[in-house]
The first five atom37 places (N, CA, C, CB, O) and aatype in JSON, in Angstrom:
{
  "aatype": [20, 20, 20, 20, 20, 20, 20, 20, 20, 20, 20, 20, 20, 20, 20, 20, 20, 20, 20, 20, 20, 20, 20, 20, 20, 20, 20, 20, 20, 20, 20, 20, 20, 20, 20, 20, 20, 20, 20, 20, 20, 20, 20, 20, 20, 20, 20, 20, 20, 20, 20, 20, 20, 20, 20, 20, 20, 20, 20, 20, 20, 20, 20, 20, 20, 20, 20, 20, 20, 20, 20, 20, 20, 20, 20, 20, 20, 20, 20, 20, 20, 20],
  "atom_mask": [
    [1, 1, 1, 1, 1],
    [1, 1, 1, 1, 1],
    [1, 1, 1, 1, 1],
    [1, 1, 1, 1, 1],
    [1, 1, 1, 1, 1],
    [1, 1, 1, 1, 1],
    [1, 1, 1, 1, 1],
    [1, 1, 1, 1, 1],
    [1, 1, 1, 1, 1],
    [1, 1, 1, 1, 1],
    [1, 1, 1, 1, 1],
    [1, 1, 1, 1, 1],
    [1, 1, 1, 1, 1],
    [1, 1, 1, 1, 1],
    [1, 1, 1, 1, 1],
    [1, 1, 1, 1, 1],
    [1, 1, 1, 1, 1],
    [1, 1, 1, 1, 1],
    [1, 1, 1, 1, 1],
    [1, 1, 1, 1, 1],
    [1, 1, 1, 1, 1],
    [1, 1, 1, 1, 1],
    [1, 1, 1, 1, 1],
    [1, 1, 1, 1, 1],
    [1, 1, 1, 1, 1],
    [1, 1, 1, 1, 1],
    [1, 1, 1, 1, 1],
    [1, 1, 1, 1, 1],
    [1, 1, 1, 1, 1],
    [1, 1, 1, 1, 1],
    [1, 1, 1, 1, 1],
    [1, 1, 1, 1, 1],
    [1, 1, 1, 1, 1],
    [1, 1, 1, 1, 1],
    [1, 1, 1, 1, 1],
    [1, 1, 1, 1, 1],
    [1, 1, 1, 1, 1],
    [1, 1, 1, 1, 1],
    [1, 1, 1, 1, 1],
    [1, 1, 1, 1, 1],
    [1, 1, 1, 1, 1],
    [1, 1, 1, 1, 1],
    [1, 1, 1, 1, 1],
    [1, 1, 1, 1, 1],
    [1, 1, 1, 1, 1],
    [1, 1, 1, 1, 1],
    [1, 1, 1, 1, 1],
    [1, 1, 1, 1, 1],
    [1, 1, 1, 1, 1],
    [1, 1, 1, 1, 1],
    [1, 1, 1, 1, 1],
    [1, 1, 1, 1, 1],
    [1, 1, 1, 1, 1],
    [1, 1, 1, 1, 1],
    [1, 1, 1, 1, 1],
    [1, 1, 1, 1, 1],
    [1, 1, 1, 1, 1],
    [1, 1, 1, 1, 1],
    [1, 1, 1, 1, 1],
    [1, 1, 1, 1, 1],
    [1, 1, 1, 1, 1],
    [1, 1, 1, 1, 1],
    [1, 1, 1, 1, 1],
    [1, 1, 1, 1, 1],
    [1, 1, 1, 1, 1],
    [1, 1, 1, 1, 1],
    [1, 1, 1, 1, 1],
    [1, 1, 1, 1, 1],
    [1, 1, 1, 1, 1],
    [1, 1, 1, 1, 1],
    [1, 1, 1, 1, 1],
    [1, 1, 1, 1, 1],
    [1, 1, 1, 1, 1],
    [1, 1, 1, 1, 1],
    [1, 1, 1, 1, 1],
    [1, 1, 1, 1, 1],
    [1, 1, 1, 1, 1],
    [1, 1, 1, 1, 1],
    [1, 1, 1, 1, 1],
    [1, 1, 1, 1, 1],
    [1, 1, 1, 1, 1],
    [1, 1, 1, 1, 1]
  ],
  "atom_positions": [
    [[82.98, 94.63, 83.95], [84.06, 95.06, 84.8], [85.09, 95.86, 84.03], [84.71, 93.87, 85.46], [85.77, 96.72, 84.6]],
    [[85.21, 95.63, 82.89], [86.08, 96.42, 81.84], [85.71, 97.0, 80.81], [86.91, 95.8, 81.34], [86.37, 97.16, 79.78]],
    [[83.9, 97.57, 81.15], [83.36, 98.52, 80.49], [83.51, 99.76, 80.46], [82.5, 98.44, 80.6], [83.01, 100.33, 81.44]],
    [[84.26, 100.75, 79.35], [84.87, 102.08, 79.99], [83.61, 103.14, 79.55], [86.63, 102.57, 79.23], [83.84, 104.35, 79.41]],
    [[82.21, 102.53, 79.34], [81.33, 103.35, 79.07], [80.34, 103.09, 80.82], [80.57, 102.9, 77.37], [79.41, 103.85, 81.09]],
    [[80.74, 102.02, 81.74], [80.56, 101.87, 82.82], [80.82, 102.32, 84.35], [80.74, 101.21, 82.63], [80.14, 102.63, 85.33]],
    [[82.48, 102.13, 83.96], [83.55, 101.58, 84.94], [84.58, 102.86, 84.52], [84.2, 99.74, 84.59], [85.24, 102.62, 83.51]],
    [[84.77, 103.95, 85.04], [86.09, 104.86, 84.68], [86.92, 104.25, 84.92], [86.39, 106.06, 85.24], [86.89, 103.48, 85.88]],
    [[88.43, 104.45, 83.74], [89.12, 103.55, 83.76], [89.89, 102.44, 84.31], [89.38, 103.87, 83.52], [90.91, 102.31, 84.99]],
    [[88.62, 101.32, 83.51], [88.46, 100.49, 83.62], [89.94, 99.46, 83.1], [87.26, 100.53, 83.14], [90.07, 98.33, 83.58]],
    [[90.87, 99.98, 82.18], [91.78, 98.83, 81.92], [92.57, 99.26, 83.21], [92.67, 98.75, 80.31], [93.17, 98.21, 83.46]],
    [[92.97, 100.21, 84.24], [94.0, 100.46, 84.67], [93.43, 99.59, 86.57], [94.4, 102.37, 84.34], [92.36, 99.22, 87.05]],
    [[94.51, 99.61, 86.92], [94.63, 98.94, 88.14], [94.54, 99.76, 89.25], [95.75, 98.26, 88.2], [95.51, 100.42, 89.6]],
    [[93.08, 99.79, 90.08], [93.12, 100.46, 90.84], [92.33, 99.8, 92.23], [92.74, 101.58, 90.23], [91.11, 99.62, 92.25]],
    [[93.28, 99.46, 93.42], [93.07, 99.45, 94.63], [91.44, 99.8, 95.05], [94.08, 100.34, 95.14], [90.54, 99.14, 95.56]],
    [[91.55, 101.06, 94.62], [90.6, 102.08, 95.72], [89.18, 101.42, 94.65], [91.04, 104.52, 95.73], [88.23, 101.48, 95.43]],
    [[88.76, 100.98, 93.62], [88.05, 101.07, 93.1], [86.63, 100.23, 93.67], [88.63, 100.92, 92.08], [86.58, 99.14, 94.23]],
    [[85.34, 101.3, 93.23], [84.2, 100.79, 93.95], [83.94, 99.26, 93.68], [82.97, 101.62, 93.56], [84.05, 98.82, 92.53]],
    [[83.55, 98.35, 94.86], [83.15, 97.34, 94.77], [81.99, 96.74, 93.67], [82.94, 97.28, 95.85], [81.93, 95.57, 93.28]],
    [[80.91, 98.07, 93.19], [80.08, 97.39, 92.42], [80.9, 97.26, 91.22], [78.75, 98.01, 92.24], [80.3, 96.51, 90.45]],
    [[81.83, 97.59, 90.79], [82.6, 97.6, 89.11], [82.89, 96.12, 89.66], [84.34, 98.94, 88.52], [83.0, 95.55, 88.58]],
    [[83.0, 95.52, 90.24], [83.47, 93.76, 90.31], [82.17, 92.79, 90.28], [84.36, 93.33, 91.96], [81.24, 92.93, 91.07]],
    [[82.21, 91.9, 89.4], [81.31, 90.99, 89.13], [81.75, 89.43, 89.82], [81.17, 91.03, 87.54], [80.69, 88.81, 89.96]],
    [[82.42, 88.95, 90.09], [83.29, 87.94, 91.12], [82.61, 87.26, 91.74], [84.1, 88.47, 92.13], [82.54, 86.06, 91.48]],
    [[81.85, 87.88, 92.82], [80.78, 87.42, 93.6], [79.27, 87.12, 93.25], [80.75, 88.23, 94.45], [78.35, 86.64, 93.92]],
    [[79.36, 87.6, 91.89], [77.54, 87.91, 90.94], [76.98, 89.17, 91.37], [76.03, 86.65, 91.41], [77.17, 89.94, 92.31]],
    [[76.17, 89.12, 90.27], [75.37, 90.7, 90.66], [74.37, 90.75, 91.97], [74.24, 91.18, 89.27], [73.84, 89.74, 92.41]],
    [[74.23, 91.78, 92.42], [73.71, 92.3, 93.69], [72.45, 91.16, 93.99], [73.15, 94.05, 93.51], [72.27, 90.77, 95.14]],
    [[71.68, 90.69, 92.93], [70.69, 89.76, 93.74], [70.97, 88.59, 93.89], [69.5, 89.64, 93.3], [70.21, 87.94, 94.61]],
    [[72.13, 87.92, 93.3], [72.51, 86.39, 93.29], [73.55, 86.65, 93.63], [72.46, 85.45, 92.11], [74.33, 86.11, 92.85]],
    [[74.21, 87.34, 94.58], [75.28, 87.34, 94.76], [75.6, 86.05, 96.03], [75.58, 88.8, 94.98], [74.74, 85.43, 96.65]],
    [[77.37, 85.88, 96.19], [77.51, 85.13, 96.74], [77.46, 85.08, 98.17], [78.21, 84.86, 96.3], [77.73, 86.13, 98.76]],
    [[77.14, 83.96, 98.92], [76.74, 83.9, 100.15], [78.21, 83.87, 100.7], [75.71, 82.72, 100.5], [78.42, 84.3, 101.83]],
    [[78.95, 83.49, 100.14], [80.63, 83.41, 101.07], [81.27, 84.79, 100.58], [81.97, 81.78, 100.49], [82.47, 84.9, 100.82]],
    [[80.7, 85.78, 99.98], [81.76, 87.06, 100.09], [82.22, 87.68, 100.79], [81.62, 87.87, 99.72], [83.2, 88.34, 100.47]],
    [[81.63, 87.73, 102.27], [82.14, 88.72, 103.14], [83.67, 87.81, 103.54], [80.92, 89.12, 104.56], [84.79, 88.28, 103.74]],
    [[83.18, 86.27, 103.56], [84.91, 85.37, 103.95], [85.67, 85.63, 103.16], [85.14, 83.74, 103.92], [86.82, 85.73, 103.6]],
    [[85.53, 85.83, 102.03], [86.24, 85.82, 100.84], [87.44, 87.2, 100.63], [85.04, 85.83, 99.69], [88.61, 87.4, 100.3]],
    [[86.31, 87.88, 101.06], [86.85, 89.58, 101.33], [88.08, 89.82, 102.2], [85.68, 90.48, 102.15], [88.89, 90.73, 102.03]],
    [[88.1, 88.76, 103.3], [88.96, 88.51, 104.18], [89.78, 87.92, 103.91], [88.65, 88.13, 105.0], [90.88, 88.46, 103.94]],
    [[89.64, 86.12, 103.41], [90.27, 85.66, 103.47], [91.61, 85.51, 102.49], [89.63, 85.08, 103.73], [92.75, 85.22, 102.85]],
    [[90.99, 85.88, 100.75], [91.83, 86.01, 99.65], [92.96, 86.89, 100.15], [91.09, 86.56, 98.41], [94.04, 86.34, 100.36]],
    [[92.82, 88.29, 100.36], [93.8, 88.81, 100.71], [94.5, 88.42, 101.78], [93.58, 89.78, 100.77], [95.7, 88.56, 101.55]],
    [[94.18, 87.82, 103.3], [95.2, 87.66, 103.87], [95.87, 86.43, 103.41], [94.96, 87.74, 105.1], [97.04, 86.42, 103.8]],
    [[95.49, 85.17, 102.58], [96.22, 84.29, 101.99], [97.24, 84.57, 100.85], [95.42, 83.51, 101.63], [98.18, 83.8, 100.67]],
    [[97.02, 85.81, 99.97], [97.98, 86.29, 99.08], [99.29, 87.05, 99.91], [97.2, 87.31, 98.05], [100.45, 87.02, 99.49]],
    [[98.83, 87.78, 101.31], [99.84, 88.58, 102.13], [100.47, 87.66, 103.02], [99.21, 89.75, 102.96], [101.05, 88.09, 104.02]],
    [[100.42, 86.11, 102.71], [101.2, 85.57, 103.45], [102.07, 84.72, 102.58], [100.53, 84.97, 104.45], [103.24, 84.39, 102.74]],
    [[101.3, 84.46, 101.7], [102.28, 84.17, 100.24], [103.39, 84.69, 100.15], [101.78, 84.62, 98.97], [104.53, 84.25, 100.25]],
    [[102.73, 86.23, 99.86], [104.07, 87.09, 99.62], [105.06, 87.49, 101.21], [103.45, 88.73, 98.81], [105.96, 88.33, 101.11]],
    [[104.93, 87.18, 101.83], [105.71, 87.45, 103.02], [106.87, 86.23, 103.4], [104.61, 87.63, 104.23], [107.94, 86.38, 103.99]],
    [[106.13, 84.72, 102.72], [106.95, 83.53, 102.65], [108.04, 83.9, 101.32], [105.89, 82.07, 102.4], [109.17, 83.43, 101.22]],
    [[107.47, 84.75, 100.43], [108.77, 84.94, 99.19], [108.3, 83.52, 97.97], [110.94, 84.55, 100.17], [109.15, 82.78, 97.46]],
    [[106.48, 83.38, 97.66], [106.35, 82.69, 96.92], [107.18, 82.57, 95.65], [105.37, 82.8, 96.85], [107.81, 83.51, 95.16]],
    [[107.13, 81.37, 95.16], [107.67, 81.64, 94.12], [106.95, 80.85, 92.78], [109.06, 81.35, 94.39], [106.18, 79.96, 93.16]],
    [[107.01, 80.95, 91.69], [106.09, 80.2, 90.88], [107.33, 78.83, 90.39], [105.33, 81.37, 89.4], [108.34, 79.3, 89.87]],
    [[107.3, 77.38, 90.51], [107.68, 76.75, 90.18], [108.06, 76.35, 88.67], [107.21, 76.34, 90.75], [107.35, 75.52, 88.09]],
    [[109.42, 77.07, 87.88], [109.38, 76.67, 86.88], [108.65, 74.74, 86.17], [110.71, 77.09, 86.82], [108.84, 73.56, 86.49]],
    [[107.92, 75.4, 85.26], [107.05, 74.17, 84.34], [105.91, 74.08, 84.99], [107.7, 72.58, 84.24], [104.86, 73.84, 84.39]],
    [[106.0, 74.28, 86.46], [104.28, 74.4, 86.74], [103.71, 75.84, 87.03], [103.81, 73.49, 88.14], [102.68, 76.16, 87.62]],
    [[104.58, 76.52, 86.52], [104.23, 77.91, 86.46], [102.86, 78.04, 85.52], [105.52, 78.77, 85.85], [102.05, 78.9, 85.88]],
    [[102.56, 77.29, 84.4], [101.2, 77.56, 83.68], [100.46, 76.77, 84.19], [101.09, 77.44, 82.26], [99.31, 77.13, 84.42]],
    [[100.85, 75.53, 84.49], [99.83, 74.26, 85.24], [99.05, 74.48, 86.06], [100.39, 73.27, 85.93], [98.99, 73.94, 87.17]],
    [[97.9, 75.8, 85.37], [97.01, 75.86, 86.89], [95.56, 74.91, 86.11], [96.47, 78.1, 87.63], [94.96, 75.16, 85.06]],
    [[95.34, 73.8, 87.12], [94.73, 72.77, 87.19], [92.7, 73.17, 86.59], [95.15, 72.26, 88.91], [91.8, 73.38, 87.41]],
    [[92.57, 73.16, 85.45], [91.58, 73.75, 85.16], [90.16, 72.07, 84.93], [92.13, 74.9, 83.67], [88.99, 72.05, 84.55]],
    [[90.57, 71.58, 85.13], [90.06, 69.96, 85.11], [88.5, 69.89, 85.17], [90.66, 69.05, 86.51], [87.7, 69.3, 84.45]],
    [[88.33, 70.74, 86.36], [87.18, 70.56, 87.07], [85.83, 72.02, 85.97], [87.74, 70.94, 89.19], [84.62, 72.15, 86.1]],
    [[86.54, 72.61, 85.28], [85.42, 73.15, 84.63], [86.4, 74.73, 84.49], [83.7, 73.07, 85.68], [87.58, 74.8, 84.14]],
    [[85.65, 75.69, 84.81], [86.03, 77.28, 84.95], [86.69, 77.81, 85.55], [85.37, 77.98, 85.21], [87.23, 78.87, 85.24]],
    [[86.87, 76.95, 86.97], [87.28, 77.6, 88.22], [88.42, 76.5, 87.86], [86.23, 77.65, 89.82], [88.4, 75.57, 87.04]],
    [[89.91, 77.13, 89.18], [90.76, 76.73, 88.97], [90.79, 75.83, 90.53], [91.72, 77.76, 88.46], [90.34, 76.34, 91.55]],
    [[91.26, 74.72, 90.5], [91.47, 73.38, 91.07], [92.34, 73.31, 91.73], [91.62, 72.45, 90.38], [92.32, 72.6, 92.74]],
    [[93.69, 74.23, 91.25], [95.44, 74.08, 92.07], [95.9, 75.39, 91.46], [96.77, 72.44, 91.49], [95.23, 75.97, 90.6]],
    [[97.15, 75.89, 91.95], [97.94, 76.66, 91.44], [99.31, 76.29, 92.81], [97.13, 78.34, 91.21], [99.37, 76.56, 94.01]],
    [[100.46, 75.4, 91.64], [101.6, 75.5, 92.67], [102.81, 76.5, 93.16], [102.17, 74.62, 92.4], [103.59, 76.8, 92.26]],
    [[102.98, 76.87, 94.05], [104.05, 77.64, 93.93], [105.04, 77.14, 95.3], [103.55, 79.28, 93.88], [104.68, 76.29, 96.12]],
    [[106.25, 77.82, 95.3], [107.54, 77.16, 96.06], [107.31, 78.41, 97.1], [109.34, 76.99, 95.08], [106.96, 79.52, 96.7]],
    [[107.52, 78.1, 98.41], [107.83, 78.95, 99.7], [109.59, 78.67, 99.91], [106.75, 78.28, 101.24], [110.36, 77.71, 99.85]],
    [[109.65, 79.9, 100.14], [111.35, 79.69, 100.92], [110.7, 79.51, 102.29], [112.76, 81.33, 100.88], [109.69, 80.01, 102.79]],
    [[111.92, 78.35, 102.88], [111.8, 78.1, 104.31], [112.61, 79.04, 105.02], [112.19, 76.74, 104.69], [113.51, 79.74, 104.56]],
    [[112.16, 78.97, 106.25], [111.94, 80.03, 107.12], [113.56, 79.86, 107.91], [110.37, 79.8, 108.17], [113.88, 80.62, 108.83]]
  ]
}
C-alpha cells in the first residue's frame, strides 16, 4: 500500500485513490466477505463522530485496547451532548 514503485504517491493522502492500492480487505482472491458493509458503514460511523464534535479523552487517548491480538478491541472518545 506504500509501495512507490507500485502505488503513485503512495506516502501522500489521497481520497480519490484506486481501491486496488488498499490491502484492508485482503487481496482480490481472499478478500473479505463483509467489504461492501464496511465500505458503507466505516465512513458513515466516522461522519457521525465528527458531526457529534468527538473528542479523544485525555489518558485514554492512547488506550486503544489491543488485548485481543492485531485488531483493535475499543477506542474511547467523548461526544458533546446535543
Amino acid at each position: 500500500m506504500w509501495d512507490d514503485t507500485v502505488v503513485e504517491r503512495a506516502d501522500d493522502f489521497r481520497p480519490n485513490r484506486p481501491s486496488f492500492c488498499y490491502l484492508h480487505f485482503g487481496p482480490v482472491d481472499h478478500e473479505c466477505l463483509g467489504r461492501q458493509v464496511a465500505e458503507v458503514m466505516v465512513p458513515e460511523m466516522i461522519r457521525v463522530l465528527l458531526l457529534r464534535n468527538a473528542s479523544l479523552i485525555p489518558g485514554e487517548a492512547v488506550a486503544i485496547d489491543l488485548q485481543g491480538g492485531p485488531f483493535p478491541e475499543s477506542f474511547v472518545v467523548h461526544l458533546d451532548a446535543h
